[in-house]
MARDRENKOL-829504 format. One record per atom (N, C-alpha, C): x, y, z. Coordinates in steps of 0.1 Angstrom, whole numbers, plus 5000, padded with zeros to 4 digits. Each point is the difference from the previous one (the first is absolute). Layout:
BEGIN
XYZ;...
END
This chain:
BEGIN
498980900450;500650124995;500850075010;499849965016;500850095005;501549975001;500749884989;501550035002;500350094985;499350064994;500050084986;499850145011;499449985009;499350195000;501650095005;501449954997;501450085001;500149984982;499450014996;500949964985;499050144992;501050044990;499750104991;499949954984;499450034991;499649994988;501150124993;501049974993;500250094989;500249924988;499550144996;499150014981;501350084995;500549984989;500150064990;499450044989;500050124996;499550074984;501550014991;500449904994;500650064992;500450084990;498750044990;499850074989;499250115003;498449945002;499050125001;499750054987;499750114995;499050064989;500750114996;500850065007;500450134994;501550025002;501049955006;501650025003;500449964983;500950054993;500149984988;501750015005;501349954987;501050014999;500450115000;499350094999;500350194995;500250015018;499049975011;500149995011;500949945010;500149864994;501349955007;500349884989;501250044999;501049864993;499749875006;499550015011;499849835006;498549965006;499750064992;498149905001;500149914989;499649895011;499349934989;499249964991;500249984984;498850034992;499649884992;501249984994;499749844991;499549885008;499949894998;498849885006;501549965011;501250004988;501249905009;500450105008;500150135001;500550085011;499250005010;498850005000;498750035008;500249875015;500249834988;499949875006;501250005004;501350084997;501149915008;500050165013;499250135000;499950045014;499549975003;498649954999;499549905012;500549905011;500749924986;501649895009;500450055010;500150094988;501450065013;499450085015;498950044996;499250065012;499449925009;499849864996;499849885005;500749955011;501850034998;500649965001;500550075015;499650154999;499950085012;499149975010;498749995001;499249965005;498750044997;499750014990;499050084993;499349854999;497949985007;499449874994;499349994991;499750214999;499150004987;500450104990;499549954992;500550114986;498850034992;500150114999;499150074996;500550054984;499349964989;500150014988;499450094986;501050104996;499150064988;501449954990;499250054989;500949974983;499850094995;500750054987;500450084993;499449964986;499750124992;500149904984;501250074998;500249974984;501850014995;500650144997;498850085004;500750165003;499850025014;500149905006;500250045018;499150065004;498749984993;498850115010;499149875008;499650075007;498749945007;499349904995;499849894997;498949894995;499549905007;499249914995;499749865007;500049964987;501049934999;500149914987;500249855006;499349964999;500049834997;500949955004;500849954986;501149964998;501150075004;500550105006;501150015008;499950015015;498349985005;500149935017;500649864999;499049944988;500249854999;501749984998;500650074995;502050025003;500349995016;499250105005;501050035009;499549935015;498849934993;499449875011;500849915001;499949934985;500749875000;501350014999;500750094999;501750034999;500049995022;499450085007;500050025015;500049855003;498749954994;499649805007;501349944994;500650024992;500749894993;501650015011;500250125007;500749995012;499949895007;500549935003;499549835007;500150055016;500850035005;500350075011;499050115005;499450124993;499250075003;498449975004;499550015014;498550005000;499650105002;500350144997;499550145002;498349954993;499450095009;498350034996;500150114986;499549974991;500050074990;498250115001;500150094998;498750085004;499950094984;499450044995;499950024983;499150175002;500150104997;499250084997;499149994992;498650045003;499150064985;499850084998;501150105002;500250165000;500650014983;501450005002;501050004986;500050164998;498950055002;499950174995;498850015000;499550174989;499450025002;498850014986;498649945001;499550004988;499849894990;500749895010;500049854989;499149965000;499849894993;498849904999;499749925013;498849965004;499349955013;500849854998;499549944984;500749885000;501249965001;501150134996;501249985002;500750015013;499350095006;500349995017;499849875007;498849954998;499749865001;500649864999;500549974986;500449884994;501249965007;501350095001;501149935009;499849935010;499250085013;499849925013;499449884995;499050024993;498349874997;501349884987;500650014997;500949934992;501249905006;500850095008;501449975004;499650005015;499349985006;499449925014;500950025012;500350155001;500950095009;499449935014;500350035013;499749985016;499450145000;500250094993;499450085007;500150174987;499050064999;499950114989;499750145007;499850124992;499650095010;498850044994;499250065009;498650045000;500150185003;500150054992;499450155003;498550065002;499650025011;498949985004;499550145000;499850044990;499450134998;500650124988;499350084995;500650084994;500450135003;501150054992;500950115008;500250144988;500650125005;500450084991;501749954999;500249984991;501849985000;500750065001;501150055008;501150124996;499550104997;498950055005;498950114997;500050044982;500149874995;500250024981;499249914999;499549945000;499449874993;498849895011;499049924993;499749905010;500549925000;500049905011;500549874999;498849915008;498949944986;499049955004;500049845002;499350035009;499349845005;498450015005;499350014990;498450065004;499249865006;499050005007;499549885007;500049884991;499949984988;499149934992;501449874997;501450104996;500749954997;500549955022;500250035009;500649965009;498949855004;498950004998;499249895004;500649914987;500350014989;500249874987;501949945012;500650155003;501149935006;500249935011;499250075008;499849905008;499349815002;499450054992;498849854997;500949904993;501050054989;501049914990;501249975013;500350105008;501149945008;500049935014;498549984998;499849855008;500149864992;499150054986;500149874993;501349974996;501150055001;501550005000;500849965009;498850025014;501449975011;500950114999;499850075000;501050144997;499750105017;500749985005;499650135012;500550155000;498750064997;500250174995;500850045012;501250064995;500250125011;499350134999;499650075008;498950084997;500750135005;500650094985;500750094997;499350125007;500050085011;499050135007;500850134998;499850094995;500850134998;499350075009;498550025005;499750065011;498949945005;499650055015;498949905011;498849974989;499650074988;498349994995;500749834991;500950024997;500049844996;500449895008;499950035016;499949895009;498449965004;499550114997;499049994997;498749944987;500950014991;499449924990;500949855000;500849975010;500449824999;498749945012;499650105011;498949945007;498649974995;499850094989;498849964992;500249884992;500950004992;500149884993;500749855008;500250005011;500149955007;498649945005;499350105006;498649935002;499049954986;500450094993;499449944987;500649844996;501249945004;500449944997;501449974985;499750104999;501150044984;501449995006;500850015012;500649975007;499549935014;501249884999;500049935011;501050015011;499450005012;501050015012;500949905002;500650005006;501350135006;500350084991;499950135002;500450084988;501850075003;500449984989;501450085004;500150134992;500250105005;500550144997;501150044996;500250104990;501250084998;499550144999;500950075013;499450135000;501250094992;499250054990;501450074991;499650155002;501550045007;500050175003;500650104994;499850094995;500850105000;499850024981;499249974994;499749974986;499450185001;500250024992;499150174993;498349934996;499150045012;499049964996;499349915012;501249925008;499849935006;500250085016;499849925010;500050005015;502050045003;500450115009;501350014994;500149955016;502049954998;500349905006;500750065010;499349985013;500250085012;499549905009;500949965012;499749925015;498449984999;499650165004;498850025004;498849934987;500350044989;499149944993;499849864996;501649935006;499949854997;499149965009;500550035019;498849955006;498650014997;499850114996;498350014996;499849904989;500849994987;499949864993;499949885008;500349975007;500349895008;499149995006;499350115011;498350005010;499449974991;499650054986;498749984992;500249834994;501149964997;500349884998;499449925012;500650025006;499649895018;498250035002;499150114997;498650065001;499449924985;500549974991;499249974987;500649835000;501049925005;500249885001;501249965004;499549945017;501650065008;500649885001;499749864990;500849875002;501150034985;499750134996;501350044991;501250024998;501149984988;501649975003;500050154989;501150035006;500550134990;501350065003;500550074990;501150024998;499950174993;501450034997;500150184998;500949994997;499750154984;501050034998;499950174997;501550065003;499950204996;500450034989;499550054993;500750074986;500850145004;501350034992;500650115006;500550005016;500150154998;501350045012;499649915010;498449985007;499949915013;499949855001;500349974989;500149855000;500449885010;501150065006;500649985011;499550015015;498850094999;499450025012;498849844999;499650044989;499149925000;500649815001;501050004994;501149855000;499850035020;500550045008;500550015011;498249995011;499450074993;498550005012;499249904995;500249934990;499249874996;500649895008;501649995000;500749895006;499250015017;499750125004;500250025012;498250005008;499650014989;498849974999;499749864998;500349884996;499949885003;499849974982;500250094996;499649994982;500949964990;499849944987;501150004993;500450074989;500950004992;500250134993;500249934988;499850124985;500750034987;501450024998;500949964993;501050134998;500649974983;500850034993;500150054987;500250104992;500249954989;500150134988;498650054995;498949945002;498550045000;499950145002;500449955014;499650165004;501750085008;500449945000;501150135003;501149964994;500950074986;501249964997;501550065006;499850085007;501150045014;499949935008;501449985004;500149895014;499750145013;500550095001;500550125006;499750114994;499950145002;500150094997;501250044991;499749994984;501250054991;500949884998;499449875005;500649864998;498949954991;500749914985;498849944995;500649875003;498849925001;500249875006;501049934988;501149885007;500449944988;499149904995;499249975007;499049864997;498449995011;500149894997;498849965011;499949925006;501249975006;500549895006;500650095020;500550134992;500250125012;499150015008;498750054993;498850025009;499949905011;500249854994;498949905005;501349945011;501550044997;500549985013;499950105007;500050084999;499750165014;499049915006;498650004995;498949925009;500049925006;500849904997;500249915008;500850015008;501350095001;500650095012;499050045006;499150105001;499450065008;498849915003;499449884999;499349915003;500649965014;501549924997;500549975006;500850075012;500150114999;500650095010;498350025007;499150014996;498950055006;499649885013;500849894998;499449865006;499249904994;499750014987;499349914992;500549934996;499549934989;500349934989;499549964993;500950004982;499450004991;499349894994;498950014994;499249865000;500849914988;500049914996;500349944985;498949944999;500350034981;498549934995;499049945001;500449895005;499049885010;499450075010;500850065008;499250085013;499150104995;500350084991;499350124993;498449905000;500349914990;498749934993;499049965012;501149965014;498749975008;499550135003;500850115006;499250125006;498950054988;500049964988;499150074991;499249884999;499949894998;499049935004;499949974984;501549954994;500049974984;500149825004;499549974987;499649864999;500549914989;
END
């Protein structure tokens, strides 16, 4: 591993759960817009892609059949090896099974794990109560699926150490510390490090990565790089490139980062490299 420990991990989100067309003309929503920005985000240097779907009024879902689109539309790229990573988020209030069935179905490298429950956007929950995080975890071994394990604040780095020793997750565990959410840990230098000590204090042979929602996004892209960590970027969570710039795509994001990777002295991992630092199989 030590000719990886210069290489950085970027992820893309290109959809996410809530950016709608009313918000920006260029999110991706359909299966074939979704799979040809991943391409193309691919194509930037982006190894993983991080994935939600829409149903046919563009809201929030986990529908089946339009991951299963925008899987095998991505694979059927002969050229592309991007790591495909699947949410079992989709929104808020769905069925256990439906969150489920894409990863345990369509046999992703890697899905995400929200590891605890939250107040949402100070309007709503967005549940993951023990009962259901132990069935996900336990199915996404029997999948070969490696959870990324979604943390909005330190008490759910604390619930991946328990189920870690419980065994419901297996090590090496990889993190995504997500900031700056209404409800969640807001995205500030200072608070990523503390993300980061309690990560290193609860299982410190761990890989992780960050991303900011809103105005500090950018702070957080720049102290993760510099912190030895790798990052998110996307229409997920920010559809401004800039202040009063909305992004044209998601292809912008993911070359800025790799500018600033590479101005930092790094470099950016590709796929293959990603899969060893995460320890995919």
């Amino acid at each position: 591993m030590s000719d990886l420990k210069n290489k950085r991990i970027i992820t893309v989100a290109t959809t996410g759960a809530w950016p709608t067309k009313d918000n920006t003309p260029n999110v991706p929503i359909e299966p074939e817009e979704i799979a040809e920005e991943v391409y193309n985000c691919w194509k930037e240097g982006a190894a993983v892609a991080h994935i939600h779907v829409r149903n046919d009024e563009g809201k929030a879902a986990m529908e089946f059949a339009k991951f299963e689109k925008v899987v095998n539309l991505v694979r059927a790229k002969a050229d592309c090896d991007i790591v495909l990573n699947l949410t079992t988020s989709g929104g808020i209030g769905l069925q256990e099974s439906d969150r489920i069935k894409p990863f345990y179905e369509l046999k992703p490298e890697m899905a995400s794990y929200d590891c605890g429950t939250m107040n949402w956007l100070h309007s709503t929950v967005f549940e993951n109560n023990p009962a259901f995080l132990e069935k996900l975890g336990t199915l996404m071994q029997e999948a070969n699926v490696k959870p990324e394990i979604e943390v909005f604040d330190p008490g759910m780095i604390y619930n991946a150490q328990y189920y870690l020793k419980k065994g419901v997750l297996k090590g090496p565990l990889h993190f995504q510390f997500c900031m700056g959410c209404a409800g969640g840990i807001a995205a500030t230098t200072k608070n990523l490090v503390f993300m980061h000590d309690c990560m290193k204090e609860v299982a410190p042979d761990s890989t992780w990565s960050a991303f900011g929602v809103g105005a500090r996004a950018m702070e957080i892209v720049y102290a993760a790089i510099a912190m030895g960590g790798n990052i998110r970027v996307g229409m997920e969570d920010n559809v401004l490139y800039k202040k009063g710039v909305i992004a044209e795509n998601n292809m912008v994001f993911v070359a800025r980062a790799k500018r600033i990777i590479e101005e930092f002295g790094a470099e950016v991992a590709t796929p293959d490299e990603a899969r060893q630092l995460l320890g995919l199989k």
